[in-house]
C-alpha positions in Angstrom: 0.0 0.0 0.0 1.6 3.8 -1.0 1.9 5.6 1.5 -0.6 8.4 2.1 0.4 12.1 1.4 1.0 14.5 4.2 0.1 17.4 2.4 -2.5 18.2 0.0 -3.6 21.7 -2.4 -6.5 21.1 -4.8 -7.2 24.3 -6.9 -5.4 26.6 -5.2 -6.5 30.4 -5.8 -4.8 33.4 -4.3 -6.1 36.9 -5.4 -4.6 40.2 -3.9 -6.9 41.9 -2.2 -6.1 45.4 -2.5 -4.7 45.1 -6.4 -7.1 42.3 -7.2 -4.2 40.8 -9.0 -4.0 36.8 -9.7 -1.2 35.1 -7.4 -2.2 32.0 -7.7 -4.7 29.7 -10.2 -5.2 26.1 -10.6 -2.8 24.8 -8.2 -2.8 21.2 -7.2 -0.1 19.6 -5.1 0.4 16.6 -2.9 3.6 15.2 -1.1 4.9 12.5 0.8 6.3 12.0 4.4 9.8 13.1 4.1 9.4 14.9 0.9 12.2 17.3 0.3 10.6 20.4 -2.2 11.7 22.9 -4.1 9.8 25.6 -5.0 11.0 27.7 -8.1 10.3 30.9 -10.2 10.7 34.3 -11.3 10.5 37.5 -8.7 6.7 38.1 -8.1 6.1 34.3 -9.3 3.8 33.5 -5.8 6.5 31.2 -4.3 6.3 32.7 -1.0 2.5 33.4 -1.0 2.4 29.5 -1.3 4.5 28.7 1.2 2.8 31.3 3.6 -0.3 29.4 2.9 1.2 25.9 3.1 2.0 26.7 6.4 -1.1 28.1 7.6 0.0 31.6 8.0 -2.3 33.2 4.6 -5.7 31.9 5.1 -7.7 34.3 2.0 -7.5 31.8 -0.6 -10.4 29.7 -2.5 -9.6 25.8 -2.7 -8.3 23.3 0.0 -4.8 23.2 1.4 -4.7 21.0 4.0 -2.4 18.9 6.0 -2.6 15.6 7.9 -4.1 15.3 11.2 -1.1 15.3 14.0 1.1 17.3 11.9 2.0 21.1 11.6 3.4 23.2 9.4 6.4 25.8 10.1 7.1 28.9 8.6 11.1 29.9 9.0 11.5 33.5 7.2 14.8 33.9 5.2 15.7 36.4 7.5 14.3 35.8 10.8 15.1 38.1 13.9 17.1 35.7 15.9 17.4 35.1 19.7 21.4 35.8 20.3 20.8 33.9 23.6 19.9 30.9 21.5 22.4 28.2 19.2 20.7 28.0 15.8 18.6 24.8 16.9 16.7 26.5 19.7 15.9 29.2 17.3 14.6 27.0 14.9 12.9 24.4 16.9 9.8 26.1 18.6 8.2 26.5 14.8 9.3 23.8 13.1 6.7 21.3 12.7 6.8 18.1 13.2 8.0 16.9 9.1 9.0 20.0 7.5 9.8 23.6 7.4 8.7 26.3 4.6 11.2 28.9 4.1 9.7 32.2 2.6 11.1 35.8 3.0 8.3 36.9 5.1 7.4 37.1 8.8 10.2 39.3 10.3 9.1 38.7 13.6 9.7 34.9 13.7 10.5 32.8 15.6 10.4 35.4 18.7 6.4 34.9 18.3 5.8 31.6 16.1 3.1 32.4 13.4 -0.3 30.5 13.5 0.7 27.5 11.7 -2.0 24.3 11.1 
């Protein structure tokens, strides 16, 4: 028996809300336990917007993004503000998720105040 996905996006929509500008249309995803991803593009593509929804954070979409029940999602911004008190590890761990971690160049206050993740 294949083993069941642990995360899945069926027709993903994202639509700016002030510009009323398409991000995001038609997207359909699903991965693995363990999956390592890669998420490529141009500047302005909607990489980040999809990783800010993978991981819970962006919740004005249309479609279904879900994950599995028992996991969560982390959101680790490219350039995080970063507890000097803390070795790398304890200022990754408290948002990490139990399987993966997005990396997006949002959230600048992270991981001082984890972001609502699923």
């Amino acid at each position: 028996m294949p083993p069941q996905f642990i995360f899945t996006i069926r027709e993903l929509r994202k639509v700016a809300p002030l510009t009323q500008r398409e991000i995001l249309r038609g997207i359909s995803l699903a991965f693995y336990p363990d999956a390592k991803i890669g998420v490529l593009g141009p500047n302005g593509a909607g990489k980040s917007t999809l990783l800010r929804i993978m991981a819970g954070v962006d919740r004005e979409f249309s479609g279904d993004a879900r994950i599995t029940e028992g996991y969560r999602a982390g959101l680790l911004a490219q350039e995080p503000q970063l507890d000097p008190a803390k070795d790398v590890r304890g200022n990754v761990e408290p948002c990490s998720g139990r399987s993966w971690i997005a990396t997006t160049g949002s959230r600048k206050s992270w991981p001082r105040s984890c972001p609502r993740t699923r």
